[in-house]
C-alpha positions as CSV (number, residue, x, y, z in Angstrom):
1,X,8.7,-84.9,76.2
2,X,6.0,-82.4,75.4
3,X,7.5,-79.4,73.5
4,X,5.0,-77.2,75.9
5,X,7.4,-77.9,78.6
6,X,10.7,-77.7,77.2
7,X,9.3,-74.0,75.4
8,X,8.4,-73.4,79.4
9,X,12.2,-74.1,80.6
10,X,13.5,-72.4,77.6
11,X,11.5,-69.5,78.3
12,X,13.0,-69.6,82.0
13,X,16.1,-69.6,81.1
14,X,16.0,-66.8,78.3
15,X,14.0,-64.5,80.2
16,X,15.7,-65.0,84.2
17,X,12.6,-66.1,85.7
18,X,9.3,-67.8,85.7
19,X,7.4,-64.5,86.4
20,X,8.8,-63.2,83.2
21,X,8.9,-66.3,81.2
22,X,5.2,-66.2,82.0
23,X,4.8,-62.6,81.2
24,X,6.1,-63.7,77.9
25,X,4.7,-66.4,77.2
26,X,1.2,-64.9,77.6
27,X,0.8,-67.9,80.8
28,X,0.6,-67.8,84.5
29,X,3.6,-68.0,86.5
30,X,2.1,-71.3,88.2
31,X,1.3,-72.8,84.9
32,X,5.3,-72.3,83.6
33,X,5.7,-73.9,87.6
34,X,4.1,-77.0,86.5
35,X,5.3,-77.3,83.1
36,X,8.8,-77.1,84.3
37,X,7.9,-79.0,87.3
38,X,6.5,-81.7,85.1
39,X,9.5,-81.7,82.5
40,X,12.0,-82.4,85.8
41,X,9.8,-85.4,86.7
42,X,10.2,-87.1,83.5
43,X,13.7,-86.7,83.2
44,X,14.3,-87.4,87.5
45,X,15.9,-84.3,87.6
């Protein structure tokens, strides 16, 4: 696991949102997608 992505998902769920997560993360909203997206693929989620 990258810590990129699990900071992503973290960042979801802290801030209620990939739009905001991205806000605060200083990243786009389809970046945080992928990382997220990415993290559920190596776990089969």
């Amino acid at each position: 696991m990258r810590y990129v992505r699990l900071r992503a998902f973290h960042n979801v769920a802290i801030c209620g949102g990939f739009s905001r997560a991205a806000e605060a993360l200083h990243l786009t909203q389809p970046a945080i997608s992928d990382q997220v997206r990415k993290l559920e693929e190596e776990y089969d989620v």
